[in-house]
C-alpha positions as CSV (number, residue, x, y, z in Angstrom):
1,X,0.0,0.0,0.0
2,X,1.2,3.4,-0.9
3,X,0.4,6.9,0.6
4,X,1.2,9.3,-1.6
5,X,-0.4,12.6,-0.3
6,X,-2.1,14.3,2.7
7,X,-4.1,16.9,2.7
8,X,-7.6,17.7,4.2
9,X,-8.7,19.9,1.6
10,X,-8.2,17.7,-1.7
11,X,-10.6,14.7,-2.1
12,X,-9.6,11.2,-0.5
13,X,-8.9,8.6,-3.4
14,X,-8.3,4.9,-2.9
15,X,-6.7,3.3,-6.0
16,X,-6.5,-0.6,-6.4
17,X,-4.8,-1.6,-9.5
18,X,-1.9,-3.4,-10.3
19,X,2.2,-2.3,-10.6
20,X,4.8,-4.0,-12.3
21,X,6.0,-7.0,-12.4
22,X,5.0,-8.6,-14.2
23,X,4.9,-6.0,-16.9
24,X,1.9,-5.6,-18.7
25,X,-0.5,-3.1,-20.3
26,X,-2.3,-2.7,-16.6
27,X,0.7,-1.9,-14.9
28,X,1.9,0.2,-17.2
29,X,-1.6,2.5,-16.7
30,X,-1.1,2.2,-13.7
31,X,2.6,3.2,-13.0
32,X,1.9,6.1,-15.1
33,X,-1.5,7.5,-13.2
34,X,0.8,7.5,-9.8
35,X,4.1,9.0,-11.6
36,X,1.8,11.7,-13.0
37,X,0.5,14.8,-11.3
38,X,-2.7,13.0,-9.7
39,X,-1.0,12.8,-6.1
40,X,-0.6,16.3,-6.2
41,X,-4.3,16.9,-7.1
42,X,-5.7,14.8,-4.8
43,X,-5.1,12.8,-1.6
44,X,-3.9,9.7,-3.0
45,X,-3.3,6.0,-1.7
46,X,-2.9,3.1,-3.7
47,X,-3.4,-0.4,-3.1
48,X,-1.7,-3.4,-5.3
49,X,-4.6,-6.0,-5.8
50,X,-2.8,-8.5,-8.2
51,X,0.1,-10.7,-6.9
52,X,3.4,-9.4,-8.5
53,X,4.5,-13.3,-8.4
54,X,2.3,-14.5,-10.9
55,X,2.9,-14.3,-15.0
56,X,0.8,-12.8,-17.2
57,X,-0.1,-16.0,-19.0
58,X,-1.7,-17.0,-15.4
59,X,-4.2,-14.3,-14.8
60,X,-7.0,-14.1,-14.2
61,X,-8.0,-18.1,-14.4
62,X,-9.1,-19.9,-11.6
63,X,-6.5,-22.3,-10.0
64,X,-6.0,-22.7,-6.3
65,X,-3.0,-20.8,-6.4
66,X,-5.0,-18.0,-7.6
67,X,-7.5,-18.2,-5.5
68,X,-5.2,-18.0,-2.4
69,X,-3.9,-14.9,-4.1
70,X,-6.8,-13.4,-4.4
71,X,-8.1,-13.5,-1.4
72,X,-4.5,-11.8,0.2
73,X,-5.3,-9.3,-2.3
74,X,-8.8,-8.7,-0.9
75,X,-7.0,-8.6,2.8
76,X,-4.8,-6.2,1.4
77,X,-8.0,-3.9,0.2
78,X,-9.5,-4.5,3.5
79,X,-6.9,-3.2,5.0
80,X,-6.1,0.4,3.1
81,X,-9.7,0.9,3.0
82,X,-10.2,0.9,6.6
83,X,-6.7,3.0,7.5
84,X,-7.3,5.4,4.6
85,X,-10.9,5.8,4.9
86,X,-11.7,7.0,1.0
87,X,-14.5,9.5,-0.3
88,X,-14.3,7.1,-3.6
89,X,-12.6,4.3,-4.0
90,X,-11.6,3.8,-7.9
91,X,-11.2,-0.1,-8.9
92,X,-9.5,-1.4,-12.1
93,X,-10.9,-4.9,-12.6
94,X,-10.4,-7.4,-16.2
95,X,-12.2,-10.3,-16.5
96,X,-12.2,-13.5,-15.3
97,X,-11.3,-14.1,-11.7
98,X,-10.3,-10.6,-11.4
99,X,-13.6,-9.0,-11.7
100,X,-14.9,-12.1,-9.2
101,X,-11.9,-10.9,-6.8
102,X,-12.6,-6.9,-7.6
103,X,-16.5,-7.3,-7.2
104,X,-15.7,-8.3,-3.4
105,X,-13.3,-5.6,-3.1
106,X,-16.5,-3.6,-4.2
107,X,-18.9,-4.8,-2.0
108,X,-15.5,-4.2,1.3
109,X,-15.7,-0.3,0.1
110,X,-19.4,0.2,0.0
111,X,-19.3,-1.1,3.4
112,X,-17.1,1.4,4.5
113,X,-19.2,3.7,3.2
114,X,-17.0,4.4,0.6
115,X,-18.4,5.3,-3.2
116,X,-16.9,3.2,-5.6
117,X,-15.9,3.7,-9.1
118,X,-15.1,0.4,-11.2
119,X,-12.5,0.7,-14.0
120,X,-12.6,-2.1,-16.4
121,X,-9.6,-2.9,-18.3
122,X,-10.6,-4.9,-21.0
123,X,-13.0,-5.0,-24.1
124,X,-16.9,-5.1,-23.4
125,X,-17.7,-8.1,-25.2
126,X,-14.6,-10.0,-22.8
127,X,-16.5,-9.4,-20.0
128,X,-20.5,-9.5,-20.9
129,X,-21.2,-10.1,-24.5
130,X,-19.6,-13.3,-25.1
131,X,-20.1,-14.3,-21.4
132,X,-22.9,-17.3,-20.2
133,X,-26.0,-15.7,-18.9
134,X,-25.3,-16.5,-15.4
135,X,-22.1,-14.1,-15.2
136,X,-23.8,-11.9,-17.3
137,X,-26.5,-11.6,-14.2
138,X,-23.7,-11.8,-12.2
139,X,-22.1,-8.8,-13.6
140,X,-25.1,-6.7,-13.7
141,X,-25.4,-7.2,-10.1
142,X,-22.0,-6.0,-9.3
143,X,-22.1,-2.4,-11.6
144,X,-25.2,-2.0,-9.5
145,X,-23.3,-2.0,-6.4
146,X,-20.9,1.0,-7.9
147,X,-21.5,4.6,-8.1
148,X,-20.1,4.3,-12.2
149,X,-17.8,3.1,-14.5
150,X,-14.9,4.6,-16.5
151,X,-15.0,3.2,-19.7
152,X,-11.9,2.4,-22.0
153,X,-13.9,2.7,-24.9
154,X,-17.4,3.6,-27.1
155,X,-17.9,-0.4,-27.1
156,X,-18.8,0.2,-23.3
157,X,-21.5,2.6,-24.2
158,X,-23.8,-0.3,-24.5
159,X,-23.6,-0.4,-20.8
160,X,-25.7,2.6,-20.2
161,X,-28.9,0.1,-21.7
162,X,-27.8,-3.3,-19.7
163,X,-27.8,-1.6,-16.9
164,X,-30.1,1.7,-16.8
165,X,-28.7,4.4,-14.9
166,X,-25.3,3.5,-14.6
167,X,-23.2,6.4,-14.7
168,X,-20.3,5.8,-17.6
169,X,-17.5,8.2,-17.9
170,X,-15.3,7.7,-20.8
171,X,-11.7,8.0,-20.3
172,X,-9.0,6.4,-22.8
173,X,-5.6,4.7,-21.6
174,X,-2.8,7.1,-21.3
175,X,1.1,6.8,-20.5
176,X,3.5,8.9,-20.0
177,X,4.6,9.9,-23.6
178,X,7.9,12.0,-23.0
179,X,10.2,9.3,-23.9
180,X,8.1,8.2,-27.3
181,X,7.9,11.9,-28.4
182,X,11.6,12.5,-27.7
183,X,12.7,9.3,-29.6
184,X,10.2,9.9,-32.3
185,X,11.6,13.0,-33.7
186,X,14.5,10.9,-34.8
187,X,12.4,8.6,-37.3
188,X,13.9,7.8,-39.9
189,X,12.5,8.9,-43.6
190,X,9.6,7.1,-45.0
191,X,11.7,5.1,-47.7
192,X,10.2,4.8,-51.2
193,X,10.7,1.1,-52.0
194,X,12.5,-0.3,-48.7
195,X,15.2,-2.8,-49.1
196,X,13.3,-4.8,-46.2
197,X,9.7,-4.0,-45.0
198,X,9.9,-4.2,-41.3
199,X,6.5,-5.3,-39.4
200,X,5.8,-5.1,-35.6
201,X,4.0,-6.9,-33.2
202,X,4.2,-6.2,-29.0
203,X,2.1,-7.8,-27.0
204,X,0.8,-10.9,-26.0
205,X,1.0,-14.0,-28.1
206,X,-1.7,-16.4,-28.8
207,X,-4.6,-17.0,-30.6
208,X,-6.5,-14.6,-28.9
209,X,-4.1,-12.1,-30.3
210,X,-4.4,-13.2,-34.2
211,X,-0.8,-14.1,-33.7
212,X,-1.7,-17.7,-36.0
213,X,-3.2,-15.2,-38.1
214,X,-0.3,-13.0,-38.6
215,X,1.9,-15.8,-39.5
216,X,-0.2,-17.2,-41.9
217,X,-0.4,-13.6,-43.7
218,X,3.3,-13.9,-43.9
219,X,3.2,-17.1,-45.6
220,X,1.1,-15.3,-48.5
221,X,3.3,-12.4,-48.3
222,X,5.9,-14.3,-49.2
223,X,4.6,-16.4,-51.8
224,X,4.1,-13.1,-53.5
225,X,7.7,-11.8,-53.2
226,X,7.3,-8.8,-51.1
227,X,10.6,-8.5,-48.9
228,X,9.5,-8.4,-45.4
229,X,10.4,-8.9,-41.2
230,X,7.9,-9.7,-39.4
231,X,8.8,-9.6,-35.3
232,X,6.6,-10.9,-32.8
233,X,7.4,-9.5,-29.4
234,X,5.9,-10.5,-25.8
235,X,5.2,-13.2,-23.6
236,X,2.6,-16.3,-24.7
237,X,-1.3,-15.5,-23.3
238,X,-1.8,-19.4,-22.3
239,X,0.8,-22.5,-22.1
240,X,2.2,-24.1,-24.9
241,X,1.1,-21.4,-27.7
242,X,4.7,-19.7,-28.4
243,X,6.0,-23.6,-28.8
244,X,3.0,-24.1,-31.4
245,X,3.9,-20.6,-32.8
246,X,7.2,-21.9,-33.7
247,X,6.5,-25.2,-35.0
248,X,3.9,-23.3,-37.1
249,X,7.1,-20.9,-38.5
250,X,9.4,-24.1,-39.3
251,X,6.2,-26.2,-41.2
252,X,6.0,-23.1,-43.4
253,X,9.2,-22.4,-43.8
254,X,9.0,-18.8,-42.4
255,X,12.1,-18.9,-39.9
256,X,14.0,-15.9,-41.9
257,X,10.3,-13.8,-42.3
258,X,8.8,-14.1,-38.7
259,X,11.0,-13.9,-35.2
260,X,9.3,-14.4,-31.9
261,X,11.5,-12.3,-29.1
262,X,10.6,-12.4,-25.8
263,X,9.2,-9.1,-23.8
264,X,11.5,-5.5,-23.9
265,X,10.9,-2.4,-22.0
266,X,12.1,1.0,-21.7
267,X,15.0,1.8,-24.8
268,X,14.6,-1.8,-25.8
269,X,11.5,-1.0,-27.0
270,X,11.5,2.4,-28.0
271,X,14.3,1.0,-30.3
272,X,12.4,-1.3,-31.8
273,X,9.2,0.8,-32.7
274,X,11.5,3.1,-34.2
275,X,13.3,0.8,-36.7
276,X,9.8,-0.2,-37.7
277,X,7.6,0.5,-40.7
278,X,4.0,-0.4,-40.2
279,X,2.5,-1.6,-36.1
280,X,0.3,-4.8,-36.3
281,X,-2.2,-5.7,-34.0
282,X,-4.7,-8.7,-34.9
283,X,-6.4,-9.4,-32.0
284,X,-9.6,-10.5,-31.3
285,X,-11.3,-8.7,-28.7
286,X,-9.4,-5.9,-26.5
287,X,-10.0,-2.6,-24.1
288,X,-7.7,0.0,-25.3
289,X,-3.8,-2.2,-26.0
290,X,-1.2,0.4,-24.6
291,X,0.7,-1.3,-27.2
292,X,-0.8,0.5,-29.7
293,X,-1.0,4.0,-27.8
294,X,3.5,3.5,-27.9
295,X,3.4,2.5,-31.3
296,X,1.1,5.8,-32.4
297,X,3.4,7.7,-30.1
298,X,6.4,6.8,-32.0
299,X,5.1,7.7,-35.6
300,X,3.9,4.4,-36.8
301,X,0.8,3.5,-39.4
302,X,-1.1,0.6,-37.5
303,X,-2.5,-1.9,-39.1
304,X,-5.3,-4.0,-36.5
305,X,-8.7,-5.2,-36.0
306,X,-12.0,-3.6,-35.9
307,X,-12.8,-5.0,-31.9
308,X,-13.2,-3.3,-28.7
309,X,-10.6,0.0,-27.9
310,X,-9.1,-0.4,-31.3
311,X,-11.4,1.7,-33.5
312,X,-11.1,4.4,-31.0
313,X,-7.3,4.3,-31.5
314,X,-7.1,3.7,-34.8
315,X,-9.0,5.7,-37.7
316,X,-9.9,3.7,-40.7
317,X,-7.2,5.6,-44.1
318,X,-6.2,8.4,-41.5
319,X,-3.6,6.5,-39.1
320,X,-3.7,2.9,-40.5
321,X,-6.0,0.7,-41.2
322,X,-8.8,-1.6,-39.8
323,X,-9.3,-5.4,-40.7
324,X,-11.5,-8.3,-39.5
325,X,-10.4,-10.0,-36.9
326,X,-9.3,-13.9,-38.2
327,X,-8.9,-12.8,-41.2
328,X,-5.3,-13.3,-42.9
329,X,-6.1,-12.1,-46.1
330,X,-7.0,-8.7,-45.2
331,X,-3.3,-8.6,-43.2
332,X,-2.0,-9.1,-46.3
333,X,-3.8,-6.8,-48.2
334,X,-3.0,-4.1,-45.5
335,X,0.9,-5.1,-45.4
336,X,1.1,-4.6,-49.4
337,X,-1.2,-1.8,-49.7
338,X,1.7,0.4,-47.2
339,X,4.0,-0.9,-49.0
340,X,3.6,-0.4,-52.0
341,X,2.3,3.5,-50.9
342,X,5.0,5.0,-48.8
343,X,3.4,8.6,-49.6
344,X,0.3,7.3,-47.3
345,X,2.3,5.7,-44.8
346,X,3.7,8.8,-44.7
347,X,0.9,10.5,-43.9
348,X,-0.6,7.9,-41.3
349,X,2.8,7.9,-39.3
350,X,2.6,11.8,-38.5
351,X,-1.2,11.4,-37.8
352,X,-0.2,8.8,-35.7
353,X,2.4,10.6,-34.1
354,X,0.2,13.7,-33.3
355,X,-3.4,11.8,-32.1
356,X,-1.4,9.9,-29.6
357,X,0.6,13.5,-28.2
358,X,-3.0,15.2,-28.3
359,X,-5.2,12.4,-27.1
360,X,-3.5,9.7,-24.7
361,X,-0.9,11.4,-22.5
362,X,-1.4,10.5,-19.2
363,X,-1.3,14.8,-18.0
364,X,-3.8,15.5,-20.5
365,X,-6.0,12.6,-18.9
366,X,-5.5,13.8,-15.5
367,X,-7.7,16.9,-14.9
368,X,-10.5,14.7,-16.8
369,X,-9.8,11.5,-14.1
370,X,-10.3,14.2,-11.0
371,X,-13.4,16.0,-12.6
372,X,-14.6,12.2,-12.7
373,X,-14.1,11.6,-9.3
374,X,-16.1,15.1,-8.5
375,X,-19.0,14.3,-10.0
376,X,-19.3,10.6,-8.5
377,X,-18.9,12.4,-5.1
378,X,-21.4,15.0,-6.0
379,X,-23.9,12.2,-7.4
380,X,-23.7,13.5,-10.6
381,X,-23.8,11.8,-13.9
């Protein structure tokens, strides 16, 4: 538990999120919201509620292990809550056992008669659409219990109808940009007919993630003679999918085209989106991928699919363009169409550049995240 401020006068916050490690794009938000000007602007304490010793590939599933950890993370809660006593107590939830664990740790702050605003990081459809109809009761129940959400995305505005009168306060993912926008202005030249097209992927790698589907659009790509890198960056989403990734690369012969590497942070990765050409991101379902936000930030065209956050991030012919998601053919298309028109990839990696500067830096998010925690306090909506 950290206490970051004091002061009688500013508003009394409880955060509960989660801090690196492991390293993902959770803790990333989050390290950013406390390194930013919010403890100065209000009086701040924040609680970890996801166990630093588990790997990414092992959240938020149910196993014993995990459900030991949770409840030392609800103890945890428990705790800060009662010591710091918060006027609103703002909870970043995903789904899966994590919104099971979090919906406790919303029902421990009401009780403290605290008012609760529930911060969901992950796509709509991840946690209700595409969910049985018990958890989708289940859920329902829980938003209930809060005083509103913040949502990542437009997707969530279908909240407002599930559940009328639920107060939804939009608020993209931000990060701390400074580093991206210093890096960025030494870009390299659009080149006219690149020696090698470099494509990149950071994230998590699975299925879920299209990553299957990116290497099977490399396979096409290459049949047709285009000269091209693909590099697949991150950690695997679920057991055994980076082995099948790479005994998916050596059936199709794609061991000089596609490289898996395994997660990079700070200049590491900065290099890397800077000796890029074109961000992909195939997913199938997401919130808002801080991924993405770096790779805007650092003056790249994105190529991903039309789900959750995504359209919000990336504008169809402006920055990059959107696909369907499980669709290899329409990766392909998107690699050859940049390719083969550096004038618009041009074009999309300034745009890129400049949305991310003017729309997801964590200080131009701030004053909008305490004017949301005003009107919850005030009742308003």
């Amino acid at each position: 538990m950290t206490h970051l401020s004091f002061d009688q006068a500013k508003l009394r916050i409880l955060v509960s999120g989660h801090l690196p490690p492991p390293l993902g794009g959770v803790a990333t938000y989050y390290q950013s919201l406390l390194n930013s000007s919010l403890p100065q602007q209000v009086d701040l304490c924040f609680v970890e509620t996801s166990s630093q010793r588990r790997t990414l590939s092992q959240s938020g599933i149910f196993t014993f292990s995990n459900l030991i950890s949770a409840i030392t993370d609800c103890g945890r809660f428990t705790k800060a809550v009662i010591k710091h006593r918060p006027q609103l107590t703002h909870i970043g939830t995903a789904f899966g056992l994590s919104y099971v664990k979090h919906s406790v740790c919303v029902l421990i702050a009401r009780l403290f008669g605290s008012r609760v605003l529930l911060h969901p990081h992950c796509g709509f459809s991840a946690l209700y659409t595409n969910q049985p109809r018990w958890w989708q009761w289940f859920f329902r129940r829980i938003i209930r219990f809060t005083n509103g959400v913040v949502s990542l995305s437009s997707e969530w505005n279908q909240l407002i109808t599930i559940v009328p009168g639920c107060a939804v306060y939009y608020l993209p993912n931000a990060i701390d940009l400074t580093a991206y926008r210093t890096a960025t202005l030494k870009r390299r030249v659009v080149e006219q007919n690149p020696p090698l097209l470099k494509v990149l992927y950071l994230g998590y790698l699975g299925k879920a993630k299209g990553s299957f589907d990116l290497v099977e659009a490399a396979k096409e790509i290459l049949a047709k003679n285009i000269p091209v890198k693909i590099d697949l960056v991150g950690e695997e989403l679920a057991k055994g999918e980076v082995e099948r990734l790479k005994k998916q690369i050596d059936q199709t012969g794609l061991g000089n085209v596609v490289s898996l590497h395994p997660p990079v942070i700070g200049s590491k990765k900065i290099e890397m989106l800077l000796e890029a050409d074109i961000f992909i991101y195939p997913s199938y379902g997401e919130g808002m991928p801080i991924a993405v936000i770096e790779a805007m930030a650092s003056g790249l065209p994105i190529i991903s699919t039309r789900v959750g956050g995504l359209p919000d991030l990336v504008k169809d012919g402006i920055n990059g363009i959107l696909v369907e998601a499980g669709h290899p053919d329409q990766l392909v298309r998107a690699i050859l169409y940049l390719s083969l028109n550096p004038d618009q990839r041009f074009a999309m990696q300034m745009n890129s550049f400049q949305s991310a500067i003017n729309n997801f830096d964590i200080e131009k998010l701030v004053p909008r995240l305490v004017n949301i925690y005003s009107k919850v306090l005030m009742g308003a909506s």
